[in-house]
Structures are given as structure tokens and as C-alpha cells.
N, C-alpha and C positions, 0 to 999 in steps of 0.2 A: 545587679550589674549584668550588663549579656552577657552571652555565651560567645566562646567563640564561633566564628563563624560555619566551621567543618565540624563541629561538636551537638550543634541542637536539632531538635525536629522541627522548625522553622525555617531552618537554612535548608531542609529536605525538601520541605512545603514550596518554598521558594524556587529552587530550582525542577523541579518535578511543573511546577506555574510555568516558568517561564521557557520549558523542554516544548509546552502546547499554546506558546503563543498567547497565554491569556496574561492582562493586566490583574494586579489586587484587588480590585472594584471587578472585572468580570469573575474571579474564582469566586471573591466573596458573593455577590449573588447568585452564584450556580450552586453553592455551598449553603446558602441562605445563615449566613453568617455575619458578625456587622464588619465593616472593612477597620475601621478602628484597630479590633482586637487584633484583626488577620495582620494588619501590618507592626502592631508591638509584637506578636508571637515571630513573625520570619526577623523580623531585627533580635528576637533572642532579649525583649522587654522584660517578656511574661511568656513563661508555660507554655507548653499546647496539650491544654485537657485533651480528655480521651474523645468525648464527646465530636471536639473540631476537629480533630484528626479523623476520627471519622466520616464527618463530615464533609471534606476536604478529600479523603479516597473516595468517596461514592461519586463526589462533580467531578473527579479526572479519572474514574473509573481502574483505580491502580490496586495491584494487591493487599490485601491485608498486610501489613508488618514493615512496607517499602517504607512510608514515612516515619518510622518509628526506630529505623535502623538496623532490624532483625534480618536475618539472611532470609532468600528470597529463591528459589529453585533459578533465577535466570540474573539474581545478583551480581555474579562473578562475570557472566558472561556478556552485562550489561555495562559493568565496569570496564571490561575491554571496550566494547563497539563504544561509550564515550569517548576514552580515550581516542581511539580512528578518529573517529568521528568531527572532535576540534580540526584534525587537520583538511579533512573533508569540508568545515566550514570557511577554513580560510580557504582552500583554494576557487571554492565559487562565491568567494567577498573579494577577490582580489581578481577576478577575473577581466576588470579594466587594465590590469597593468601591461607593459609589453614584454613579453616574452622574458624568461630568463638564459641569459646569454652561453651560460655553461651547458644546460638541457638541449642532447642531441638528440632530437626522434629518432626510432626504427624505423625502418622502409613501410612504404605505405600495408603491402601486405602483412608485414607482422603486427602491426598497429590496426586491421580489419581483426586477425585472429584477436588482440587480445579485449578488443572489442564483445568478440563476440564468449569468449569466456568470463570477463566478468558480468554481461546481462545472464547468462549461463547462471553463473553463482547466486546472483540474485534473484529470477525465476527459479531457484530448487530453494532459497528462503536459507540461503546457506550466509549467513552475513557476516561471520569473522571472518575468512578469507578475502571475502569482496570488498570488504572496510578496509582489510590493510592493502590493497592492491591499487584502492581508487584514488587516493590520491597521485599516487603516483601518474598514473596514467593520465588523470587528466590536466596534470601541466603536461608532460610529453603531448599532448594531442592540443594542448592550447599553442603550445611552442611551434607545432608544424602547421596550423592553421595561419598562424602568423607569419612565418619565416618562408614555407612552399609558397610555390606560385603555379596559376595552371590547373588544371586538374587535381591534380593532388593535391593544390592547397583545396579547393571547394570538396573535396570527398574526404578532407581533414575535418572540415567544420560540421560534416553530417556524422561521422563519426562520435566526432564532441558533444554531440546532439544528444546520439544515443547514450552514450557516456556517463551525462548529466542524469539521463532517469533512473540511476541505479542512486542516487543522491535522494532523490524521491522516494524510492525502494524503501532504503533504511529509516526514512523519516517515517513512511507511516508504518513499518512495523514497530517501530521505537515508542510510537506517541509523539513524534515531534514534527509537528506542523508547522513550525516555521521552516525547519531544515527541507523539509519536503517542496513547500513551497514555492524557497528558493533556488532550488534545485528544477521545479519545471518553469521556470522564469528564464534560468540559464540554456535549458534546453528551448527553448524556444529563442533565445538572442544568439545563438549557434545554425537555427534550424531556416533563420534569417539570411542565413548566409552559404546555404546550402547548395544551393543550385536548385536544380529540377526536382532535388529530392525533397526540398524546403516544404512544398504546402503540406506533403504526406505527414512529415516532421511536426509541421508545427500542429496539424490537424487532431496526432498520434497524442499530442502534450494537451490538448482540451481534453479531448478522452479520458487520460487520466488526471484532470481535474477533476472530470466528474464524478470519476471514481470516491475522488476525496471530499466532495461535497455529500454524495452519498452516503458517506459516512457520517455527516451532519444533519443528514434531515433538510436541506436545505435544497427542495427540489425545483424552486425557482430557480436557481443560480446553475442548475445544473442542464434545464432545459435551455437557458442562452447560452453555457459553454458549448453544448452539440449544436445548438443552432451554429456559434461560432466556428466550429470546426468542418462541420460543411459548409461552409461559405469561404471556408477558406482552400477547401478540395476543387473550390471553381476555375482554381489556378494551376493546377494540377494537371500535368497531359493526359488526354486521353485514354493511352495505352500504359498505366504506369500501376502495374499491379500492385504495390504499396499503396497506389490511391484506392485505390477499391477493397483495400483489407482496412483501411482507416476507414471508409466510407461503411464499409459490416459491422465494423467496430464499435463507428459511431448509434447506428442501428438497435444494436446490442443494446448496449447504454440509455439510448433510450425507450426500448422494450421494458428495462428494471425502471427506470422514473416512471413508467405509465404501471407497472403491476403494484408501483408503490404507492402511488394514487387511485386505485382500482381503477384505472383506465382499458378491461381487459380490449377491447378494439383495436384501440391504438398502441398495445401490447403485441397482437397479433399481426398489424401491419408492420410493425417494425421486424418482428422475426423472420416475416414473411420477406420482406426488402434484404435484410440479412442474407437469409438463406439464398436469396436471388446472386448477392455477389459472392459467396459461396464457392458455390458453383462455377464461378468463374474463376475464381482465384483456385479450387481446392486447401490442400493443408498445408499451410504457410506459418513461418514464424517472423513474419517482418514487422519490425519495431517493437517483437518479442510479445506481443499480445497471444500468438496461436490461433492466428483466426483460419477460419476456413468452416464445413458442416459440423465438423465436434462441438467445435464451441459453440453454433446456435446451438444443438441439442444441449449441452450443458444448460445453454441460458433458460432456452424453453424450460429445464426441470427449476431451475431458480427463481424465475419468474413465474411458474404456479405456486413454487412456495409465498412468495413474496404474496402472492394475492389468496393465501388459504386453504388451495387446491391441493392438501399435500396427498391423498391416495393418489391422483393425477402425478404429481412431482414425482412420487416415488417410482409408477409405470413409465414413466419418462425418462427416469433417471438410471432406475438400481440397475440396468443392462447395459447401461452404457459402455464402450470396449475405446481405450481410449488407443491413437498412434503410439508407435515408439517412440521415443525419446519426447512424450507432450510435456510442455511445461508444468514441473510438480507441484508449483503452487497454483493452478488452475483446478489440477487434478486432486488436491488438498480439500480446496475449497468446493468442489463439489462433492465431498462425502461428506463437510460441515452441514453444506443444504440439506443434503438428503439425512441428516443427523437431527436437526429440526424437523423435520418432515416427521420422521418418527416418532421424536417425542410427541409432537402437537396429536398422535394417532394413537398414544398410549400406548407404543411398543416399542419401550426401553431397554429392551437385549438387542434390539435393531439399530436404536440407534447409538449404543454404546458401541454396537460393530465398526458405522459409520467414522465415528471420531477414533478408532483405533485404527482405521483406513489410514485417515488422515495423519494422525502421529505418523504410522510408518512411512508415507512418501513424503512429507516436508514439516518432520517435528519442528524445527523453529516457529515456522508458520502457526502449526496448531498451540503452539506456546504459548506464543504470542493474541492472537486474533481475538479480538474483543464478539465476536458472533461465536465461536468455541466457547469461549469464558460462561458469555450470558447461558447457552445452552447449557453446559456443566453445573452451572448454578442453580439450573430451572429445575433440572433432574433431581438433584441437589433436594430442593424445595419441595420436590414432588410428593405426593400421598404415596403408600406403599411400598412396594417391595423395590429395596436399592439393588439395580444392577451387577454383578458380577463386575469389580475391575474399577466403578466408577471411584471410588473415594481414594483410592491411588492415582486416578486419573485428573482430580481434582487436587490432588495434593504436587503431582508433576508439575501444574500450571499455576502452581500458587495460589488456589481459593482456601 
């Protein structure tokens, strides 16, 4: 007889599936699994041996013990961000409807600040606060996009825009790619309606697509998103320094597609082009990327890694002095890079330093991040002498 529904590892299986957008026929062939069994085990038919449970964490790459029910270092705290989360899903499933008639916006300036605090939350990788605060905001911001008129309604909708990618935020640190998804879908049907600020907007929302494709391997799809987004900067005024932090940006982006392909050429052109708008913009945080010379230099060290060069990445890298207040999951993720870099040089007190960088300016981030994980893992795996700190540090993130 089944299980109930909230009681098996099936219903775990299930929802853990359907959290990254895949169907039972694509888990089971990622899982190489027959689909048959997958779908009498999530219906709670039959079992789920040890074997497929296994095999079922390794193709969604989830902690040991997540489908099996056993607590989890980021369990509790995963249980909350679900919770936020549903309401985070309706309100960008519901964003055809008109306005709700009770919901009075704040004046346009307190609706810029609180803007600008929740991308805030989201760059430091800070996600309970930013989950419980986002819904909220983004009906207040769909309300005055609707309701103003003028100016302020079009710097309502660019607003909304930004709003929307803190939706993307949580989706890919969560694992959930649908939610992420639809969330730069909505940023981009916001960024539509922007005004002037619309191409930088929508140009900002391929970028990190590509971001997410990157994460798939998937570096065709990720060379037409930049193509797409420059060609959509063609619309863009001239003098619109959001266009040209999108246009580095874009750059950026595709510097890492070409070291991921060993393209180093066309690696160095693009840093090159980078660094050129750079320069012109300096250190900007528009659309919350942090673009400006930091971030080439950062890229420059991740893009040697990405192509093998890690003594290079590391002289690249390990000096790097970042601004005040630079976004901490940038600054995270380049002591992951430079965390890799060491291992791959077999000097693993350096890079254990690296990843405890990174814990201290944006622990959720390093919780989370599937490039942390595999690194931890590899260390893990290594011949020799285990690092000081690492199998604590492996047990924080749930390996």
C-alpha cells in the first residue's frame, strides 16, 4: 500500500525533481535508472533501495542524507526559504493580474531604497531576510507600475525589473531552476516597459542567463544569450553608463565561455574589450553585477583557472584588494577560484585558507555552491595529508 505522501523517500525524490525542473524520464536517465521503478518509488509503490537513492543524489547533486530524511546542516534553514519561497512563486505566476486595490505603494524614493536593500541582501547570499521581504515588495512595485502614471510609473517598472532578479538569486542558490527561470522572464516583461533603462535591463537579464547556462555546460546556448544581449544594447543611448556596465559585463561572460572552451584568444579579447569599458564606467554597482576594473581582474584570475593556468590565476588573483562595500558573493566566489587553483597545485593548506575566506564573507554562498562542494569533495578524495579544518568544513556543508 503507499506511503503517505509527506512520510516516504519518494515524495523527497519527487520534490527535490521537480525543485530543478526535470521530468521522471529526464532524472531517470541522468540517474541511469529505469523510469518504471523511478515512478512506482515517488508514488510510494515500492521502496527506494539504497542503491537509487544514491543514485538519484549524485544526478541532482544534493547532500547525502537530504532524500532519506535525515537533518541536513542547511535543513532548517531550507525549510524556511520553501516556505518564502511559495509566496515568491505566486506572486511572479500572478503577475498578469491587475493590481490589488488595497496595496498602497510608498513614495517612489522609499521604493528606490528598498530596492536597493533587498539586491543588497541578495548579493551578501543573505536569503532569509530577502525571502521574507520579497514578496512583499514586489506586489507594492507591481501596484505602482500599474496605478502611477508618468515618470514614476516607467521608473516603477525598472525598479520591478531589478526586484525580479533577487527571484533568480534564490533560485539558483536553492537548486531551483524553474523558480530562477521565471523570475528572469519577469525581469525581462518589467524591463520591457522601462523606458530608457529597458535595453541596459533587459541586456543585465541575458547575462545572467548565461550565468545559469554556465552552470550547465551548455556553452552554445550561452554564446546566443550574449550575442542577444548585445544586440539588444543597440537600443541603448549612447551615454547610458548602465549600457556599458552591461556591455563589460557582457564581455566578462564571455571571456569564461571562451577559457571554457580553451578559446584563450578570444578569452583575452574579451577581457581586453572589458577592461576598455572599465575604464569608462570605473566601480559601479548597476544592476548589482559590481562591474567596473575589479571585476575584470577577478575574471582574468577565473578565467586562467578555468583554462588550467592555476600558478597564473593564483598571481592574478591572491593580491587582489577588493573596494569597500564590493558585493560579497563576488568576493566569495573568488576565493572558491582561487581555492581550486590550489588544490589543482597540490597545496592544500592554501586552499583550505581560500574556502575559509570565503565562509567568512558570504557563508550561505559557500554553503551552498556546487564549485565549493565539488572542491571539498576533491580534497576529500585526495592522496595524503588531510588539511587542518577540512572535515569540519565538509561536515558545515553537508558532504
Amino acid at each position: 500500500m503507499p506511503q503517505p505522501a509527506d512520510e516516504h523517500t519518494g515524495a523527497r525524490i519527487a520534490h527535490e525533481r521537480k525543485n530543478r525542473g526535470l521530468t521522471q524520464q529526464g532524472l531517470a536517465m541522468r540517474a541511469n535508472v529505469s523510469l518504471s521503478l523511478l515512478a512506482k518509488v515517488e508514488a510510494g509503490a515500492k521502496p527506494a533501495s539504497p542503491s537509487l537513492i544514491a543514485a538519484c543524489e549524485r544526478a541532482m547533486k544534493l547532500p547525502s542524507d537530504v532524500l532519506t530524511g535525515a537533518a541536513s546542516p542547511n535543513s532548517l534553514e531550507d525549510d524556511h526559504l520553501r516556505t518564502r519561497i511559495e509566496a515568491i512563486r505566486s506572486t511572479l505566476d500572478l503577475y498578469d493580474l491587475p493590481p490589488e486595490e488595497e496595496v498602497g505603494p510608498r513614495p517612489l524614493r522609499q521604493l528606490r531604497a528598498a530596492v536597493r536593500t533587498i539586491n543588497t541582501l541578495a548579493q551578501a547570499a543573505k536569503y532569509r531576510p530577502m525571502t521574507e521581504q520579497l514578496p512583499g515588495l514586489l506586489i507594492e512595485l507591481h501596484t505602482a507600475a500599474h496605478v502611477w502614471t508618468g515618470a514614476d510609473q516607467i521608473a516603477a517598472w525598472g525598479l520591478l525589473s531589478e526586484a525580479y532578479r533577487c527571484g533568480h538569486s534564490v533560485g539558483i542558490a536553492m537548486g531551483m531552476t524553474d523558480l530562477s527561470t521565471v523570475a528572469l522572464n519577469r525581469m525581462d516583461w518589467a524591463a520591457q516597459r522601462a523606458g530608457a533603462r529597458g535595453p541596459a535591463l533587459r541586456a543585465a537579464r541575458e547575462y545572467l542567463r548565461v550565468t545559469a547556462y554556465l552552470r550547465r555546460k551548455d556553452y552554445t546556448a550561452c554564446q546566443r544569450l550574449n550575442a542577444s544581449g548585445q544586440s539588444l544594447l543597440a537600443g541603448a543611448e549612447a551615454d547610458d553608463p548602465g549600457a556599458d556596465a552591461a556591455r563589460g559585463q557582457l564581455h566578462l561572460g564571455a571571456a569564461v565561455i571562451a577559457a571554457r572552451v580553451g578559446d584563450e584568444g578570444a578569452r583575452e579579447g574579451h577581457l581586453e574589450e572589458a577592461e576598455r569599458y572599465a575604464q569608462r564606467t570605473g566601480e559601479v554597482s548597476t544592476f548589482w553585477f559590481g562591474f567596473g576594473p575589479t571585476n575584470v581582474r577577478v575574471h582574468r584570475a577565473m578565467t586562467l583557472v578555468e583554462l588550467g593556468e592555476y600558478d597564473k590565476a593564483v598571481d592574478a588573483g591572491a593580491q587582489l584588494r577588493f573596494p569597500t562595500g564590493w558585493l560579497p558573493t563576488r568576493i566569495g566566489h573568488h576565493y572558491f577560484d582561487l581555492a581550486r587553483a590550489y588544490h589543482w597545485m597540490n597545496r592544500p593548506a592554501q586552499a583550505m585558507r581560500q574556502l575559509e575566506r570565503a565562509k567568512r564573507v558570504a557563508p550561505q554562498q559557500a554553503r551552498r555552491h556546487p564549485e565549493v562542494r565539488k572542491t571539498v569533495q576533491l580534497m576529500l578524495d585526495a592522496p595524503g595529508r588531510t588539511p587542518a579544518g577540512l572535515p569540519q568544513y565538509a561536515k558545515w556543508i553537508g558532504l
